[in-house]
C-alpha positions in Angstrom: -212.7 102.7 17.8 -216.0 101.2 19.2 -218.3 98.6 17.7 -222.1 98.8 17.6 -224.3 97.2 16.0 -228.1 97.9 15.3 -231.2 96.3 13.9 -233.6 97.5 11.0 -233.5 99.3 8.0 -229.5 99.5 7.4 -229.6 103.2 6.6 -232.4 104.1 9.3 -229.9 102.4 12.1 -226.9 104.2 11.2 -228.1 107.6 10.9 -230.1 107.4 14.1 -226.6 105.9 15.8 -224.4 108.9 14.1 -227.5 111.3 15.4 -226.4 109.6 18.7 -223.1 109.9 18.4 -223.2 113.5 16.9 -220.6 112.1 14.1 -219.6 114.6 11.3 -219.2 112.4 8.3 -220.3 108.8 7.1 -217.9 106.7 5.3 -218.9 103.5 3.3 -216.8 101.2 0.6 -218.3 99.9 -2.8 -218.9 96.5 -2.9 -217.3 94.7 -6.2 -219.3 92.0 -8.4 -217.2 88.7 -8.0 -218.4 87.9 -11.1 -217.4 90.7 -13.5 -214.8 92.5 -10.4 -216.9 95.8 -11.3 -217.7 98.2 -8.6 -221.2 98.4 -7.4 -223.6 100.9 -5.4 -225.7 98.8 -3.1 -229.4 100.2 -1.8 -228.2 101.3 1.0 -225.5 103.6 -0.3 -227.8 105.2 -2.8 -230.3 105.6 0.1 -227.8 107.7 2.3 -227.1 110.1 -0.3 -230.9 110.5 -0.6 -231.7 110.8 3.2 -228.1 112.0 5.2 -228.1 115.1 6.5 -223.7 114.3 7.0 -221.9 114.2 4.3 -221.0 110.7 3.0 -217.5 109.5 1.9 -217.8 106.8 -0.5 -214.0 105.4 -0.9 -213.1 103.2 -3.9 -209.3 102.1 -2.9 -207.6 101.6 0.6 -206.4 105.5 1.3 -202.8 105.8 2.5 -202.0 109.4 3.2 -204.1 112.9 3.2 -206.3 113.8 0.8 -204.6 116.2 -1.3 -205.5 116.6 -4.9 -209.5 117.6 -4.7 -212.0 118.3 -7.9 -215.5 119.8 -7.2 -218.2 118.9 -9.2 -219.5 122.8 -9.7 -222.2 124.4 -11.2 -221.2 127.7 -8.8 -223.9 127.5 -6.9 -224.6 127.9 -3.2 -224.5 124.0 -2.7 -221.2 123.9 -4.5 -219.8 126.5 -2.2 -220.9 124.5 0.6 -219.9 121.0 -0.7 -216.6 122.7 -1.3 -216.1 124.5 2.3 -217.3 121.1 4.2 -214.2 119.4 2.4 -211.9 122.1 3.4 -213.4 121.6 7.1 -212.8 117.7 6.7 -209.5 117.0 5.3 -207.8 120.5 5.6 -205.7 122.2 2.5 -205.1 120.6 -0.1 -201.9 121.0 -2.3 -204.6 121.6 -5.7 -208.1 122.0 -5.9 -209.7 122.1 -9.2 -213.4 123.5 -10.0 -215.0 121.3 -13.0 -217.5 122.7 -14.6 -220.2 120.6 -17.4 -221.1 123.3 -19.7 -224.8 122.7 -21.4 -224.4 122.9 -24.9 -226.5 126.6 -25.8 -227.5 126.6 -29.2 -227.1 123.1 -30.3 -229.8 123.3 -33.2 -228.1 127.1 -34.7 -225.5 127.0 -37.2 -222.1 126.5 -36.6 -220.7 130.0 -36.2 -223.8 131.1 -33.6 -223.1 128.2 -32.1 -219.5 129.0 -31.7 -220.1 132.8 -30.4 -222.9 131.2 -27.9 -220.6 128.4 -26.6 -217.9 131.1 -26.4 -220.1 133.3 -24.1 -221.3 130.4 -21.9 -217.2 129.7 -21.0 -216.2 133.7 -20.6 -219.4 133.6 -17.9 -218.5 130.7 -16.4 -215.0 131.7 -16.1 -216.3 134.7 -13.9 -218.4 132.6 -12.1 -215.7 130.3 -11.2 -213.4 133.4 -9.9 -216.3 134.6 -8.0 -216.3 131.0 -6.3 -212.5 130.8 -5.8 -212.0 134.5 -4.5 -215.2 133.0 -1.8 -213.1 129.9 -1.1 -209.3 132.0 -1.5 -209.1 132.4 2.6 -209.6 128.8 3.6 -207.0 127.5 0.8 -203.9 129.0 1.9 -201.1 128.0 -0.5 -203.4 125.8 -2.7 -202.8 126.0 -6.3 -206.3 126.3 -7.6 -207.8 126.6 -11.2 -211.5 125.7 -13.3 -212.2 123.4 -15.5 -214.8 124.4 -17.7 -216.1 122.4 -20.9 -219.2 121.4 -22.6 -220.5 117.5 -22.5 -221.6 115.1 -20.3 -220.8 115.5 -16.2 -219.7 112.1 -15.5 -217.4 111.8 -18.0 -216.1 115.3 -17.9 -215.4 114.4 -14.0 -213.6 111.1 -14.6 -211.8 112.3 -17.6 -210.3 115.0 -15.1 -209.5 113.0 -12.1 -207.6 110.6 -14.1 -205.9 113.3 -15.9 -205.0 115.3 -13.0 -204.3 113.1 -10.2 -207.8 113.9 -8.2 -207.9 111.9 -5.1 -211.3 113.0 -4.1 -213.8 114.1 -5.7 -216.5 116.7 -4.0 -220.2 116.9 -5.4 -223.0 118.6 -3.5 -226.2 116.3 -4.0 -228.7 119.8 -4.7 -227.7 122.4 -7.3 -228.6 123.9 -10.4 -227.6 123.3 -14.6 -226.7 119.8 -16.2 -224.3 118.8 -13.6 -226.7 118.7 -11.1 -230.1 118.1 -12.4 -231.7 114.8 -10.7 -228.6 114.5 -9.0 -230.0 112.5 -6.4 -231.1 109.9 -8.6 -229.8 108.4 -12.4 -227.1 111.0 -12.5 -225.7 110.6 -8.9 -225.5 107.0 -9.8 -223.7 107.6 -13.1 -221.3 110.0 -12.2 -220.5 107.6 -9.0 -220.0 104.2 -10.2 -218.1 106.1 -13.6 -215.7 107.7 -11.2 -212.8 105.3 -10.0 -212.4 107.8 -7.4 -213.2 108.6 -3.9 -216.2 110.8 -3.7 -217.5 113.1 -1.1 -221.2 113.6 -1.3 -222.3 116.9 0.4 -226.5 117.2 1.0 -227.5 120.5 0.9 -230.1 121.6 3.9 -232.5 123.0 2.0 -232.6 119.8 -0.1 -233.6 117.5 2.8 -237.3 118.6 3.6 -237.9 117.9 -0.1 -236.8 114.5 0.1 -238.8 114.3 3.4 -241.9 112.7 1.6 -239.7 109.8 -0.6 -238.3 108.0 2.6 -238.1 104.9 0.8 
């Protein structure tokens, strides 16, 4: 353990001293309103998930073993894949991972039985998208029991509704993706999903995200 300490912009100082220290992940708490005991994401949390090329654990309760029951935030895309391997690589194999999936809701204005068959086809194509993902992740997850979650509504509360009901002790979400689970994920929705989870999250930047975010270094 070693103690530095920096001056500046809060976020600026730490990623240059983890640059320094070529550190593999940042870790920060959530600070709690003393008036209503709520949790709360201060600036400079929400500014490392913007601007940190490491991932970034954000830890809501005092940990006391191994991470072992993980959810990923999945909308099967490359950036999910990555978010997902880059926990693997962090906190090894876990006894269950889970892949949740938001469905969009396809055909919300049609009647109800197009809706239906439309709703229907959406989950039999994100099933095989989700066994494309697992078969990719299969060799790094040795005994793992793994399975998707895949259902249509809103991504933050799909999420917390699963962690709670599952036992997920971390939750994994890669910050640059496509479809309603990760649109303006960086901004309102990160936030939502965040501060509506009572669970650990890992947030995973992809790359190819960062040079866009190059020109918004507020």
């Amino acid at each position: 353990v070693e103690l530095r300490i920096g001056h500046g912009h809060v976020g600026r100082a730490l990623l240059q001293l983890a640059a320094q220290e070529d550190c593999g992940l940042i870790i920060t708490g959530i600070a709690r309103d003393s008036l209503f005991d709520q949790p709360t994401l201060g600036s400079t949390v929400m500014w490392l998930t913007r601007h940190s090329r490491l991932p970034v654990l954000i830890v809501h309760d005092r940990v006391r073993g191994p991470y072992r029951h993980l959810s990923v935030a999945c909308d099967f895309s490359d950036s999910a894949a990555q978010a997902a391997g880059c926990a693997l690589e962090l906190f090894d194999v876990p006894l269950q991972l889970s892949l949740v999936h938001a469905l969009d809701a396809p055909g919300s204005l049609l009647p109800g039985g197009d809706r239906d068959t439309l709703q229907e086809q959406a989950t039999s194509a994100a099933r095989t998208q989700a066994q494309a993902l697992l078969a990719q992740l299969r060799p790094r997850l040795g005994q793992a029991h793994v399975h998707a979650v895949i259902e249509p509504g809103e991504p933050a509360r799909i999420l917390a509704d699963h962690a709670r009901s599952a036992g997920t002790e971390l939750v994994i979400v890669a910050t640059h993706g496509r479809g309603a689970l990760f649109d303006l994920l960086i901004g309102s929705v990160a936030r939502r999903i965040v501060e509506t989870l009572e669970t650990d999250t890992l947030l995973v930047r992809d790359p190819r995200s960062l040079a866009a975010a190059a020109g918004n270094d507020d």
